[in-house]
C-alpha positions as CSV (number, residue, x, y, z in Angstrom):
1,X,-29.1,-39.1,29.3
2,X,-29.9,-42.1,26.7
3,X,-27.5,-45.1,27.3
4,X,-28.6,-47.6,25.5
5,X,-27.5,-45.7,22.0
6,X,-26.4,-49.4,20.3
7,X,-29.6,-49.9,20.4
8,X,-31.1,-47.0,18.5
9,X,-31.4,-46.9,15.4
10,X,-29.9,-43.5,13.9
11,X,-31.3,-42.5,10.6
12,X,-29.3,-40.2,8.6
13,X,-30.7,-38.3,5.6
14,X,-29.2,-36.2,2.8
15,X,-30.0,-34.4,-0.6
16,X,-27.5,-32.9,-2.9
17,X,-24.8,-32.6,-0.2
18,X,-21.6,-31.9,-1.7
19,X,-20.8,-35.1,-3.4
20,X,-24.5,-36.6,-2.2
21,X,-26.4,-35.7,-5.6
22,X,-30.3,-36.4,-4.7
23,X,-31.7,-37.9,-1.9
24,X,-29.7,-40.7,-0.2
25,X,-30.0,-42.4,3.3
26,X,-27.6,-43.6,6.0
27,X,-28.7,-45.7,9.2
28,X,-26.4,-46.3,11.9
29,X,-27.4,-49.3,14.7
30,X,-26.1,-52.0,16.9
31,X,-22.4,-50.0,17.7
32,X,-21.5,-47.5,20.0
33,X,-18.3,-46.7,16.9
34,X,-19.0,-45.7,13.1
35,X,-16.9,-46.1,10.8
36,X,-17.4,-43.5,7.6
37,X,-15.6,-45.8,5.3
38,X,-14.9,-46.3,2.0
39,X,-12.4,-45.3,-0.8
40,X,-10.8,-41.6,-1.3
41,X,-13.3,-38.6,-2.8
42,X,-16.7,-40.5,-1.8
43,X,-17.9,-38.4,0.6
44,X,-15.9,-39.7,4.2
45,X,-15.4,-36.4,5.6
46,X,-18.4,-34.5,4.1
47,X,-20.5,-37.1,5.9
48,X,-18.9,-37.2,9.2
49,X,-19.2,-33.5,8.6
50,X,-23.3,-33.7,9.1
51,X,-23.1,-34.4,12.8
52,X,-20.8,-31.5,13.4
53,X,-22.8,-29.5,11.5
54,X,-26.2,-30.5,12.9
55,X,-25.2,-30.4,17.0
56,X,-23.4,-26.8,16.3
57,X,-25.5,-25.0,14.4
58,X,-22.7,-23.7,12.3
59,X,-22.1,-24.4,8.4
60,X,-18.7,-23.4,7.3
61,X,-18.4,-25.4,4.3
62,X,-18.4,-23.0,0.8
63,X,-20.5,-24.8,-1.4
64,X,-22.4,-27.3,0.7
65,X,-25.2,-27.8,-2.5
66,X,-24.1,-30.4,-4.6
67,X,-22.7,-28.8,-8.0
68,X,-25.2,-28.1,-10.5
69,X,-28.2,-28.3,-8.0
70,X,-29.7,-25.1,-6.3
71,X,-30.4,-26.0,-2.8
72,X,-30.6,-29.5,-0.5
73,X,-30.8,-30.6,3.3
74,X,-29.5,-33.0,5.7
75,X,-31.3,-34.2,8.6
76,X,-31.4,-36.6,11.0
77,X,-32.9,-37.2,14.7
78,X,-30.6,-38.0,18.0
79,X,-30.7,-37.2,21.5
80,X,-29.7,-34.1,22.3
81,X,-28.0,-33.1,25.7
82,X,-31.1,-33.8,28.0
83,X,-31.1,-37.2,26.3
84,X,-34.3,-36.6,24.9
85,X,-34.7,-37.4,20.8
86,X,-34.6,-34.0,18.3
87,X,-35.3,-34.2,14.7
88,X,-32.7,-31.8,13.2
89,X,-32.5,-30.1,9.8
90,X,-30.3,-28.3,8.0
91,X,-31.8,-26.5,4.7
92,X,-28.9,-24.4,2.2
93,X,-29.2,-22.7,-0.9
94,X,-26.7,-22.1,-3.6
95,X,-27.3,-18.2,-2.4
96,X,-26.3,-18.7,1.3
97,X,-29.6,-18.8,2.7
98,X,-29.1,-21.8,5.6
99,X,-31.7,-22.9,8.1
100,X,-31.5,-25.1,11.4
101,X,-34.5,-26.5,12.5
102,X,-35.1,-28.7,15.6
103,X,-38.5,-30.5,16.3
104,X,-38.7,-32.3,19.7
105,X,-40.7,-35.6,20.5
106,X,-43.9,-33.2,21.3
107,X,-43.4,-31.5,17.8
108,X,-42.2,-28.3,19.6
109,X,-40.2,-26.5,16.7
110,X,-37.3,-24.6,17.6
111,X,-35.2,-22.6,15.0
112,X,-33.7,-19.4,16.6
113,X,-29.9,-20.5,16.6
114,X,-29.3,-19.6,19.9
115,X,-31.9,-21.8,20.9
116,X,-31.0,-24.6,18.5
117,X,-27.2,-24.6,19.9
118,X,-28.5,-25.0,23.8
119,X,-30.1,-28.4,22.3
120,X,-26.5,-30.3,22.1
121,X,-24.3,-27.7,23.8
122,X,-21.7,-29.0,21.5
123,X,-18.4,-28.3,22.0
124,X,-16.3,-30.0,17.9
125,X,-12.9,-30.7,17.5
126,X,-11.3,-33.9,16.3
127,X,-7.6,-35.2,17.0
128,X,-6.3,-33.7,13.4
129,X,-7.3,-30.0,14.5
130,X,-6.4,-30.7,18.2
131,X,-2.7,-31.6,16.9
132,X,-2.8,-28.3,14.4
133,X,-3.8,-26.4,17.3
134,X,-0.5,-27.2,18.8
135,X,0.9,-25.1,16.5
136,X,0.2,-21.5,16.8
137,X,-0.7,-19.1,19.6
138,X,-4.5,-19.3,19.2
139,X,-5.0,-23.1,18.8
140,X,-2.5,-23.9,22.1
141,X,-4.9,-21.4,23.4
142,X,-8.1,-23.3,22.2
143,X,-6.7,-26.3,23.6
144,X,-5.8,-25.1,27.2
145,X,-9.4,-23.4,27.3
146,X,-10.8,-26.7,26.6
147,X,-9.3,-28.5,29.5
148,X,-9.8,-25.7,32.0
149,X,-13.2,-26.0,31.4
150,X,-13.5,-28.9,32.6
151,X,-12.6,-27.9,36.2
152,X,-14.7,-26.9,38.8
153,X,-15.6,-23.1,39.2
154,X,-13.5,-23.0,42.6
155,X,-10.6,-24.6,41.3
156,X,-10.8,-22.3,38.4
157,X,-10.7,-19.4,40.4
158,X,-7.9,-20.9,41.9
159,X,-6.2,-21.4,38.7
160,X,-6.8,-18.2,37.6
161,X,-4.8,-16.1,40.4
162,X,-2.3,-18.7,40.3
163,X,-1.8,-17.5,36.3
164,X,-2.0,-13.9,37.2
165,X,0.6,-14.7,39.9
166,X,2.4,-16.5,36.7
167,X,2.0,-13.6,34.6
168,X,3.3,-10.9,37.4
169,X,6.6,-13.2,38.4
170,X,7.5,-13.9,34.6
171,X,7.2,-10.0,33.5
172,X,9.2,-9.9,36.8
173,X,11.7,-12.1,35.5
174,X,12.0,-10.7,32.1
175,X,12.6,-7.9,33.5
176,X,15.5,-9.0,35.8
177,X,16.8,-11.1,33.1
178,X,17.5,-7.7,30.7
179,X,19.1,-6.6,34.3
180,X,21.1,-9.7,34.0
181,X,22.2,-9.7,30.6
182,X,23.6,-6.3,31.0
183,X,25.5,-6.4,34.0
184,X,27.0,-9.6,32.4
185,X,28.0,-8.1,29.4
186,X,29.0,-4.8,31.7
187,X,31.4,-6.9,33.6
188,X,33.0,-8.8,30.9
189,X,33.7,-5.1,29.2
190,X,35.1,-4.0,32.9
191,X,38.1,-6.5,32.7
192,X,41.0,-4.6,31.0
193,X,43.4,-6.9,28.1
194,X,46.8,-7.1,28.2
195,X,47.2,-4.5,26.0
196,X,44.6,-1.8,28.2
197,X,46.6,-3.1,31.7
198,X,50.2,-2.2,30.1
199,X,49.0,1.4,28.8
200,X,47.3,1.4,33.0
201,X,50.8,0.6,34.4
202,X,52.7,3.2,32.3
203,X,50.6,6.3,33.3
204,X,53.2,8.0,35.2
205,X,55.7,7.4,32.1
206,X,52.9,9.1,29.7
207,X,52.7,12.0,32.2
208,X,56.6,12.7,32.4
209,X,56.3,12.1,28.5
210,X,53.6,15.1,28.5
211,X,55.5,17.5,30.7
212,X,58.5,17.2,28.7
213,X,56.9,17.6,25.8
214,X,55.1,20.6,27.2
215,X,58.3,22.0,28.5
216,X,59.8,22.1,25.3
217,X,56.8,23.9,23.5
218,X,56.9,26.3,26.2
219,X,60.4,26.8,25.5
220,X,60.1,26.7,21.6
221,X,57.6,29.1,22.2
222,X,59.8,31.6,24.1
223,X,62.2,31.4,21.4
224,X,60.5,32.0,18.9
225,X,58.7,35.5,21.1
226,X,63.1,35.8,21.3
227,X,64.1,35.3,17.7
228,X,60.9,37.3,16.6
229,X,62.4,40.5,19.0
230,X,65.9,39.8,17.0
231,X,64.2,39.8,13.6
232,X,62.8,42.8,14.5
233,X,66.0,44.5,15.8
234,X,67.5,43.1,12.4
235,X,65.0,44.8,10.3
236,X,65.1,48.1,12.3
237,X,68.9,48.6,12.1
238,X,69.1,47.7,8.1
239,X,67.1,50.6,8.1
240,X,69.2,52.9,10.1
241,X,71.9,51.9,8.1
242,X,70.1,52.3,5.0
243,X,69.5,56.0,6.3
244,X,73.0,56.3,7.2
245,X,74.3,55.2,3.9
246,X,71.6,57.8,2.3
247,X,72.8,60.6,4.9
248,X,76.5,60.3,3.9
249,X,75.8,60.0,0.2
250,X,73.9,63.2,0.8
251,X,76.5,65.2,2.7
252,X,79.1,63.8,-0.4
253,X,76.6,65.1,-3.3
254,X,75.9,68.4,-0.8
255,X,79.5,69.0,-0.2
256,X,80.4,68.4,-4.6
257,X,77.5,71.0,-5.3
258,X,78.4,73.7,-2.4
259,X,82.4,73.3,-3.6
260,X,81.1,73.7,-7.0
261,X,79.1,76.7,-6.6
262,X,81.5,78.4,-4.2
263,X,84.3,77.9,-7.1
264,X,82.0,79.9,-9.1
265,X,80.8,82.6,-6.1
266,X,85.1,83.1,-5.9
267,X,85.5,83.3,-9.4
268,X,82.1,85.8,-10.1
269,X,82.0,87.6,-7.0
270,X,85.5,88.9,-6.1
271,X,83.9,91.1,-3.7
272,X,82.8,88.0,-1.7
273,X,86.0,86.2,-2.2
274,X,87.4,86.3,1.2
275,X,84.2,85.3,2.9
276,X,83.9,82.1,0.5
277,X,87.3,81.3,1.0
278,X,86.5,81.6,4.8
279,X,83.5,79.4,4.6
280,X,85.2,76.5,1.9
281,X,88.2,76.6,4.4
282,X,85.4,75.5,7.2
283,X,83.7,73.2,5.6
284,X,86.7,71.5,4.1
285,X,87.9,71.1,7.6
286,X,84.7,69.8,9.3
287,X,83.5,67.5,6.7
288,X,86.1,65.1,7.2
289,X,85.3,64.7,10.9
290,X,81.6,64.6,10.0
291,X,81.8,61.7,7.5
292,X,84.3,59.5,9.8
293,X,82.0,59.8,12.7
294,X,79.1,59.4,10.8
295,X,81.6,56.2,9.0
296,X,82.2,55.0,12.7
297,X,79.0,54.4,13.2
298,X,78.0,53.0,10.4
299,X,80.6,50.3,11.0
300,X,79.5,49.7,14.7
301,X,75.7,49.1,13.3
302,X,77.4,46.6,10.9
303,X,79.5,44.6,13.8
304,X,75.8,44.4,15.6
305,X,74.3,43.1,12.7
306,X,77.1,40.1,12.4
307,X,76.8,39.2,16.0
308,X,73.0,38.8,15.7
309,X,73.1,36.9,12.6
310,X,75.4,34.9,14.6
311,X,73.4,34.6,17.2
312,X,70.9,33.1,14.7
313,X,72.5,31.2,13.6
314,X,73.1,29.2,16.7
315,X,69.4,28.8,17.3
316,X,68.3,25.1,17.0
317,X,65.6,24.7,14.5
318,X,62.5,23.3,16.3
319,X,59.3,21.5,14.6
320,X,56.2,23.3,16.7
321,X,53.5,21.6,14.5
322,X,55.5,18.3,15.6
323,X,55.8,18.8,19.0
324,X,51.8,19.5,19.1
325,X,51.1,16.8,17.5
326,X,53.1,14.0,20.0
327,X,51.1,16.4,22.8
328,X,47.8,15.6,21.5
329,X,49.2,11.8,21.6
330,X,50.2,11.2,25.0
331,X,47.1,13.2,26.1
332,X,44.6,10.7,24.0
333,X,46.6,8.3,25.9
334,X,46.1,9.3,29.3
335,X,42.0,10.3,28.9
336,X,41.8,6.5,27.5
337,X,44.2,5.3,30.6
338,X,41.7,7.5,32.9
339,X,38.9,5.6,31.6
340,X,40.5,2.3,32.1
341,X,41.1,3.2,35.4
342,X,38.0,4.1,36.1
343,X,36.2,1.2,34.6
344,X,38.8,-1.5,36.1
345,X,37.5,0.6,39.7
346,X,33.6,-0.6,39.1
347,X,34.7,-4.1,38.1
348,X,33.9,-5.2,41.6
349,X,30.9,-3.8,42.4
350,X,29.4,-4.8,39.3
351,X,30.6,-8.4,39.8
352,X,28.1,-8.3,43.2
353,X,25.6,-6.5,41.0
354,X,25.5,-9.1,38.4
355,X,25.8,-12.0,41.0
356,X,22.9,-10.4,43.1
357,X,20.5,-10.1,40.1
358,X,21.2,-13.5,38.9
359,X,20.4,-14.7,42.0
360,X,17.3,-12.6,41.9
361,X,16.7,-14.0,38.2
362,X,17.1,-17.8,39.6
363,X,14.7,-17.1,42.8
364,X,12.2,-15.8,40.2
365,X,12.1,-18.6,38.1
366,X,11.8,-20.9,41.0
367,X,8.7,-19.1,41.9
368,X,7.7,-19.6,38.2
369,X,8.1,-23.3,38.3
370,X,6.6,-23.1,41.9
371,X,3.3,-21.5,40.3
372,X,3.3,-23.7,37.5
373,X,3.4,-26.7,39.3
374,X,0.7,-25.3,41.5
375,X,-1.5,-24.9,38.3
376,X,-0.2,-28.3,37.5
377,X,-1.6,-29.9,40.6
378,X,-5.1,-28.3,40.5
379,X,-5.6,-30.2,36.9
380,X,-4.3,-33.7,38.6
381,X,-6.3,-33.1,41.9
382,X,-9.5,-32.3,39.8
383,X,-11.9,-35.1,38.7
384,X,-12.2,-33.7,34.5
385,X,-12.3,-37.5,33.6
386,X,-8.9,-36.9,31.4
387,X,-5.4,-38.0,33.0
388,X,-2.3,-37.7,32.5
389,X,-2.8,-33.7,31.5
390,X,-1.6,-30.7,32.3
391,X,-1.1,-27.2,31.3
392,X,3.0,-26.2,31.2
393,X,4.5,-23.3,30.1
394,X,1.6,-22.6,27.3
395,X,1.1,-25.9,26.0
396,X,-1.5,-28.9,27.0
397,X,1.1,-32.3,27.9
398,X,0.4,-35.5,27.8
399,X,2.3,-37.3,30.4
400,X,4.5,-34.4,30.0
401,X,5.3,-34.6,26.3
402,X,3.6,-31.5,24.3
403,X,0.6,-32.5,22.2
404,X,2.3,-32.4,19.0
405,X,2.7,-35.5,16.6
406,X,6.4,-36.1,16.8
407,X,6.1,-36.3,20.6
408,X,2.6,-38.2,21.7
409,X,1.3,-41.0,19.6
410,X,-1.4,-41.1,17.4
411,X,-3.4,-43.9,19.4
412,X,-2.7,-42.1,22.6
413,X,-3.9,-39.0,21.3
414,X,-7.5,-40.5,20.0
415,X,-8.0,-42.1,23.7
416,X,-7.5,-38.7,25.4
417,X,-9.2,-36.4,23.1
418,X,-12.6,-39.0,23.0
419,X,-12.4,-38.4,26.7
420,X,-12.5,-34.8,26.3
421,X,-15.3,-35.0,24.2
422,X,-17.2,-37.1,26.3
423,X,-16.1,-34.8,29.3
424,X,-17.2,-31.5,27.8
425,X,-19.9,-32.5,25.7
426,X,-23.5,-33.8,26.9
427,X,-24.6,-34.7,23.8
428,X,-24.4,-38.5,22.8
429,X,-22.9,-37.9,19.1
430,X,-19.2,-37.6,18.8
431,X,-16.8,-36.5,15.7
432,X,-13.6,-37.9,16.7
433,X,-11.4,-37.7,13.5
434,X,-10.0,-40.6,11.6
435,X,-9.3,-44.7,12.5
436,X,-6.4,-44.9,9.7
437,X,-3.6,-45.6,12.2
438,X,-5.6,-47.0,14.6
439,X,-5.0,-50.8,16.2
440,X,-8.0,-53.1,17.1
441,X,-6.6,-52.3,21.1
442,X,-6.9,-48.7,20.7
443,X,-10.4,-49.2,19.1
444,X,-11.5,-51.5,21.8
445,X,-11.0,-48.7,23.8
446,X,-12.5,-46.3,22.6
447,X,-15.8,-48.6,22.1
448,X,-15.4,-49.1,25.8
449,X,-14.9,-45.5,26.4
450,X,-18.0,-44.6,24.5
451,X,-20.1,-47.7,26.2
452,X,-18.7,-46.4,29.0
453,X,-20.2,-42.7,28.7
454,X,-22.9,-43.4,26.5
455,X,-22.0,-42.0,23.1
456,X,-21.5,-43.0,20.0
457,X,-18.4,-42.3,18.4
458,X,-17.8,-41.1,14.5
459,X,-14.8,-42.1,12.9
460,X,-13.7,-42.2,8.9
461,X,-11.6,-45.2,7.6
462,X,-10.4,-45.7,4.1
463,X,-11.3,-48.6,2.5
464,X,-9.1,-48.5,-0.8
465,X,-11.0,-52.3,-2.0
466,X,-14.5,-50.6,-1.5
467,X,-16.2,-48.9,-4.4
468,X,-18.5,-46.4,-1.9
469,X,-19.2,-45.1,1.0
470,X,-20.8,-47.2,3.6
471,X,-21.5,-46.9,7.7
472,X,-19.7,-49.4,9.4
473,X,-20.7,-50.3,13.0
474,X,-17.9,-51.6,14.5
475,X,-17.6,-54.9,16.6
476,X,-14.6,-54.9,19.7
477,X,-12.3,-57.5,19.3
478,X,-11.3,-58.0,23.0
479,X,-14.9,-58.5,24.6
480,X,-12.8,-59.6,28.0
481,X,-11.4,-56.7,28.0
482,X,-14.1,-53.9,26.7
483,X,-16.1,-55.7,29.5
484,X,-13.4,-55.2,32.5
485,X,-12.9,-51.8,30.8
C-alpha cells in the first residue's frame, strides 16, 4: 500500500457536475488532509461527493448533470486497495445512463461493477451519517455491523453465540418479567381493605341474618298456603248460605202457592175437602219445624263465618316481595365474603410466587449483563485499531456514552470514526465529513492519524470570506506532537 500519498499529486477532473458547469480541474498535493473549502452553495459537498462516488461505484445523487447540460463525467486516478494507481471515471446522462470505468497502470480496463467495487473495497460513511445512524433501528445496526467487522473471524464466532445466548436469556427475561408483573399486581389485589376485612369478620352475622330471613319466608309462605285454605272455606260457605237463603225462600213461595191452591181445591172440590184439610193441617204443622231447622243452620254458618273473618283479621300483613329482596342481599353478601376469603387464603402463596419469579427476573438479568459484558470484552481484547468501543444494549459507546451528539463530542467523534475508516477500508482516500467545529489539536490528529495509516483524508470547511471553492492542503500546527503521534 502507497505511503508516501503527500507526495502524490492527485488530479481531480469534472464536467458539468451539479454546480461544476463545463470542464474544471482540482489537484490535491503535499497533505495527507483536504479541506473542500469555500463559502455556502459552491459545490463543498458535491465535490467531496466525487471520491465517494468513484471508490463505491454507486451514484445516488438525482440529477448529477449540471442543469441545462445533457451528460458530463468526473474522473480522477488514486491508488486503489492493492496500492497500485487506477484511473477512474464516472460518465452520467441526464436519462440515467451511468458508467464506471477503471484503467490500471498496464491499461487493463475494467468496467463490470462488481469488478470495479473489488478495486477500493470501500466501505463510506462520514461522522454526520454515523451520528444519524444513532437514531433508528437500522442505522444503530449499520454502526454495530461496522465495528464487528473489524474483529477477527474467531472472535466473531465468539461474539455471535454470545448474542444468541443474549437473545435466548432476554426473551427469557421478558418472559419472566410478564410473570412478574402479574403476580405483583395479583398480590396487591389479594390484600382485602378495611371495608372487604369488616364484611370477612361478620360472615356468621350475615348467615344468622339469612336464616332468619329465610325462616320468616318459609313462614309467610305457610300462611299464606293457611289464609288461602280460609279464603277458600270463606267462599265455599257464602255459597251454602246463599243456597240456604234460596232453599228457604223457596219452601216460603212453595208453601204461599200450595196454601193458595189448596184454598181453592177446598172451595172447588168439596168432595176432596177432608183430604185437603188433612194435608194443609200437615204441612202447616211441619213447615214451621222445617224452616227453624233449616233457620238454625243458617245462623250456625253465619257464627263460622264471623270467627274466620276474625281470625283474619288477626293475621299480620307480611311484605313477601320485601323479604326476597333483603334474601337476595345478604346472599350477594356472603358469595362476595366467600370470595374474599378465598382470595385473602392465596395471598401467601402468591407472595412466594412473586418473590420467587422476581428473583428469577434478577438472576436473568445478571446473566444479561454477564453476556453483554462478555461481548463487551471480546471488542476491548481485539486489536480493530478503535478504543474505547463497545457494543451495549444495541448501541455503539464511546467510553460508555452512546454515539449520539448530546453525549460524545464532535471532536471525539471525528478521531474515532477516521479510525474506522482507516481500519475497514484499504483504500488510501477517505470522506470523513466536515472540519467546521473542529480545533487545530483535533486536526493535528487526524493528520497524524492519516500519516500514520497512509491516507488522505477529505474534509469540507466553510470559508464565509472566500468567493469559491478551492482544495486546501492542510499544514499541522503541533509538528512535536504529529511527530510523537
Amino acid at each position: 500500500m502507497t505511503k508516501n500519498l503527500a507526495d502524490m499529486e492527485i488530479s481531480v477532473r469534472l464536467n458539468n457536475y451539479k454546480i461544476f458547469k463545463g470542464e474544471k480541474e482540482f489537484v490535491l498535493k503535499n497533505s495527507y488532509i483536504y479541506f473542500v473549502s469555500g463559502p455556502n452553495d459552491t459545490g463543498k459537498t458535491s465535490f467531496k461527493d466525487i471520491f465517494a462516488i468513484l471508490q463505491t461505484g454507486k451514484n445516488d445523487i438525482d440529477q448529477p448533470v449540471t442543469t441545462g447540460e445533457k451528460d458530463g463525467f468526473i474522473e480522477t486516478r488514486i491508488p486503489g486497495a492493492d496500492g497500485r494507481p487506477y484511473l477512474i471515471r464516472h460518465d452520467f446522462t441526464n436519462d440515467k445512463h451511468n458508467k464506471f470505468i477503471a484503467i490500471d497502470e498496464d491499461g487493463k480496463k475494467v468496467s463490470t461493477i462488481g469488478d470495479f467495487r473489488k478495486i477500493f473495497n470501500y466501505t463510506h460513511f462520514t461522522a454526520e451519517e454515523f451520528f444519524q445512524w444513532t437514531n433508528t433501528a437500522d442505522g444503530r445496526k449499520k454502526q454495530r455491523n461496522i465495528i464487528l467487522n473489524l474483529l477477527g473471524e474467531e472472535t466473531m464466532a465468539k461474539y455471535e453465540i454470545l448474542s444468541q445466548d443474549e437473545l435466548v436469556e432476554y426473551e427469557n427475561r421478558t418472559q419472566k418479567g410478564y410473570q412478574k408483573d402479574q403476580l405483583i399486581e395479583l398480590c396487591k389485589s389479594g390484600r382485602l381493605n378495611d371495608e372487604q376485612q369488616e364484611l370477612v369478620d361478620d360472615f356468621q352475622e350475615y348467615k344468622n341474618q339469612l336464616a332468619i330471613v329465610q325462616e320468616s319466608i318459609n313462614s309467610v309462605s305457610t300462611t299464606q298456603v293457611k289464609k288461602s285454605s280460609l279464603e277458600q272455606r270463606k267462599s265455599d260457605v257464602n255459597i251454602n248460605i246463599s243456597n240456604k237463603a234460596s232453599d228457604i225462600q223457596t219452601l216460603v213461595d212453595t208453601y204461599t202457592s200450595d196454601v193458595t191452591e189448596l184454598n181453592s181445591l177446598i172451595t172447588n172440590l168439596q168432595n176432596q175437602l177432608d183430604v185437603a184439610i188433612t194435608k194443609r193441617e200437615k204441612i202447616i204443622k211441619d213447615t214451621p219445624e222445617t224452616k227453624k231447622a233449616k233457620e238454625n243452620g243458617l245462623v250456625l254458618m253465619r257464627e263460622e263465618l264471623v270467627k274466620i273473618d276474625d281470625e283474619l283479621s288477626k293475621m299480620p300483613e307480611v311484605n313477601v316481595q320485601k323479604l326476597q329482596e333483603q334474601k337476595d342481599t345478604i346472599s350477594r353478601k356472603l358469595d362476595l365474603i366467600g370470595t374474599l376469603k378465598a382470595r385473602a387464603a392465596n395471598e401467601t402463596e402468591n407472595i412466594a410466587k412473586r418473590d420467587k419469579t422476581i428473583m428469577e427476573y434478577e438472576e436473568l438479568t445478571r446473566k444479561i449483563e454477564e453476556v453483554r459484558n462478555g461481548k463487551k470484552a471480546l471488542i476491548e481484547q481485539s486489536n480493530i485499531g478503535v478504543e474505547n468501543v463497545s457494543i451495549e444494549e444495541d448501541y455503539v459507546k464511546i467510553d460508555g456514552f452512546a454515539f449520539k451528539e448530546n453525549q460524545v463530542s464532535k471532536s471525539k467523534a471525528i478521531i474515532l470514526i477516521a479510525n474506522l475508516m482507516c481500519a475497514i477500508n484499504e483504500s488510501p482516500i477517505q470522506v470523513i465529513g466536515s472540519a467546521n467545529d473542529l480545533d487545530w489539536d483535533v486536526l493535528d490528529q487526524l493528520y497524524a492519524l492519516a500519516k500514520k495509516n497512509g491516507k488522505i483524508m477529505i474534509l469540507d470547511q466553510v470559508d464565509r470570506d472566500a468567493t469559491d471553492i478551492a482544495i486546501v492542503g492542510y499544514e499541522p500546527k503541533n509538528l512535536a506532537k504529529e511527530s510523537e503521534l
